[in-house]
C-alpha positions, -999 to 999 in steps of 0.1 A, spaced: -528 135 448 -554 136 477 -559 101 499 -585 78 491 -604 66 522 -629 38 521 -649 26 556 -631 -8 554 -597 9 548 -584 32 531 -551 38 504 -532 71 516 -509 89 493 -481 110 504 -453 126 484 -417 140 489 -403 154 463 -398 130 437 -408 100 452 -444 88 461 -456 66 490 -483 43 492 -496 35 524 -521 0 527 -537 13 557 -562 -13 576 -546 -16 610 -575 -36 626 -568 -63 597 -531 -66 596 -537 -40 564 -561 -64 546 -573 -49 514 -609 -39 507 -626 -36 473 -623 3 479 -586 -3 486 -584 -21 456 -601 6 432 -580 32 449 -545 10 442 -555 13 406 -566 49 408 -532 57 419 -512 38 396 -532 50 367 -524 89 383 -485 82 385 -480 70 354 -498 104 336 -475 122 362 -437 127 348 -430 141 384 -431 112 400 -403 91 397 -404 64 421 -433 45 444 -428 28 475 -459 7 488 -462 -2 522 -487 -13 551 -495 12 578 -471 7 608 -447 -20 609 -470 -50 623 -484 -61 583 -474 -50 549 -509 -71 542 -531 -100 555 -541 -104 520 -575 -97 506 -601 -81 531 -618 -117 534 -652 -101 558 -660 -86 529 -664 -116 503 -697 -132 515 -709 -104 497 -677 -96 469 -668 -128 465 -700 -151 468 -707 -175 433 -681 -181 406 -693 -151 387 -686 -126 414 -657 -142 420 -644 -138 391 -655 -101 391 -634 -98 422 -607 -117 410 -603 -86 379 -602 -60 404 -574 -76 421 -557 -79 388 -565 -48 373 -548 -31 406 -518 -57 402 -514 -47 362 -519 -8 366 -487 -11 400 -467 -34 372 -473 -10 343 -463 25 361 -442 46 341 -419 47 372 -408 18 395 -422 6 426 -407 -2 457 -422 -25 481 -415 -18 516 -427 -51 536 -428 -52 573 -444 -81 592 -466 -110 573 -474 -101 533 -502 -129 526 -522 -137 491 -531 -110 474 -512 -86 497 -480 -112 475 -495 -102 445 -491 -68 456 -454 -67 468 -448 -94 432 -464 -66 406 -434 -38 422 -403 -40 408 -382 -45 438 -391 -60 476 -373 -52 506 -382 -68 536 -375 -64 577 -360 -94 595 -389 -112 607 -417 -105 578 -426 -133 558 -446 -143 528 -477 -174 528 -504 -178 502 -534 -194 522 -557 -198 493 -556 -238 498 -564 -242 532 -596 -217 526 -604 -238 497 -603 -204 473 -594 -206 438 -562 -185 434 -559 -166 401 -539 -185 377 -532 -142 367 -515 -143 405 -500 -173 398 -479 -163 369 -470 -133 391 -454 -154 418 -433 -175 389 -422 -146 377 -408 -135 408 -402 -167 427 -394 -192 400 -416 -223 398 -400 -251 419 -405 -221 448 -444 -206 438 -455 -244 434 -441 -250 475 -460 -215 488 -494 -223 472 -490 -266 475 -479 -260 511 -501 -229 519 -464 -228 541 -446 -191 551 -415 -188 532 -391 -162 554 -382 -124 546 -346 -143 545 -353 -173 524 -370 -150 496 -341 -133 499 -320 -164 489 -343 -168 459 -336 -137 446 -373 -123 455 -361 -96 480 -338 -75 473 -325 -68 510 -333 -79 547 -328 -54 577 -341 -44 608 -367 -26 604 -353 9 607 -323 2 585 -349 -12 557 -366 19 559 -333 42 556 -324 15 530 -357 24 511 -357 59 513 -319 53 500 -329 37 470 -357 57 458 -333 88 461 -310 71 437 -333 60 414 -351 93 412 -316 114 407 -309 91 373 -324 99 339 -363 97 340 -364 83 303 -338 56 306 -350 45 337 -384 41 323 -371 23 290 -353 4 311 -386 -9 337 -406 -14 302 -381 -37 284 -379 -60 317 -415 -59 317 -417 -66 285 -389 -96 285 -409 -112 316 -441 -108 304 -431 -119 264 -461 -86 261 -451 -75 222 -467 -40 228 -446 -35 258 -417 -43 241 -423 -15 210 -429 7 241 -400 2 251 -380 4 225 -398 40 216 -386 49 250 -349 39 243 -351 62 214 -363 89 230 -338 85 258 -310 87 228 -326 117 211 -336 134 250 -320 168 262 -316 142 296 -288 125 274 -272 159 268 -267 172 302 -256 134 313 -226 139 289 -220 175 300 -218 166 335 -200 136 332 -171 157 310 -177 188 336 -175 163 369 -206 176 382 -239 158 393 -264 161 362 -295 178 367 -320 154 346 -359 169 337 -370 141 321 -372 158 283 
């Protein structure tokens, strides 16, 4: 996968081995994400989950100073000017938001420093957060006077629970890398090198396991959250295949031959 640049940003793709990383890259503002970022989010998504070989994706801001800003709000005189290009906008954010949520493998959001509106949507559509001591999350849309997409909304009560998402978007109030954390939205808080060794930690871990079963297992949560019937069936076609899989095989043989199992996805 070759970067995607834009000239108000740009989404840059590396990969090691198994593992995929996603870098918001706007350092002149805080990682703010442009309509080209936006496109190129989805573009990616849509590429990983057609690519077996990839089997986890962390998503990140350039640097340490911003995971995101939010949306790239220079550009929305123009993007985001009348209710109908608003709402136009409004589906890119979510098509972006939906393609990250519905990857074949899951995603790791690696937040350093603020991670504002739709850069929240962002780190709420991966599966896991983990966030540096001092990061925080806010949701601004009421003191700009911006309609926030109910589509965000439910994304933020999935993750934060509804007592919580009503404060952040009432409030337009910074909830703490550690007070997410005692919600049960982050998974972890470090400094910010031992986040990113905890990171790389858990994408090796999750990328050693069974392909299949992890997959099965990312579709049926995603299913359960979402109440989504069709990504339920997909789901349950994926725990059948993970029964029937060559994966399940060498799992037993190494478990019975105390060896670590090689899996291939198949």
């Amino acid at each position: 996968m070759s970067d995607t640049a834009n000239s108000a940003g740009e989404v840059l793709v590396s990969i090691d081995g198994a593992v995929a990383t996603v870098t918001l890259s706007n350092p002149a503002r805080r990682n703010a994400i442009s309509v080209g970022m936006w496109e190129a989010l989805a573009r990616f998504a849509h590429e990983t989950h057609a690519q077996s070989d990839i089997r986890v994706a962390i998503i990140r801001g350039a640097g340490r100073q911003a995971f995101s800003g939010g949306a790239d709000i220079s550009g929305f005189a123009q993007a985001r000017s009348g209710s109908a290009n608003a709402r136009a906008y409004d589906d890119l954010v979510e098509n972006a938001c939906l393609a990250i949520e519905a990857m074949r493998c899951p995603s790791i959001a690696l937040i350093h420093g603020p991670c504002v509106g739709a850069g929240a949507s962002v780190a709420s559509s991966c599966d896991m957060r983990l966030a540096s001591a001092g990061s925080f999350f806010a949701v601004p849309a009421a003191r700009l006077g911006l309609g926030y997409d109910p589509r965000g909304i439910k994304r933020l009560l999935r993750v934060m629970g509804q007592a919580a998402a009503g404060e952040i978007l009432f409030t337009a109030d910074r909830f703490t890398a550690e007070r997410a954390a005692q919600m049960g939205a982050v998974t972890a808080v470090a400094s910010p090198d031992d986040i990113e060794t905890k990171a790389r930690e858990i994408a090796a871990r999750i990328a050693s396991n069974a392909p299949i079963t992890v997959a099965a297992a990312k579709a049926a949560l995603r299913g359960h959250a979402t109440g989504n019937a069709a990504t339920l069936e997909a789901a349950m076609k994926l725990y059948a295949s993970a029964d029937a899989s060559a994966d399940y095989t060498e799992g037993r043989n190494a478990f019975l031959e105390k060896r670590t199992p090689q899996f291939k996805g198949r």
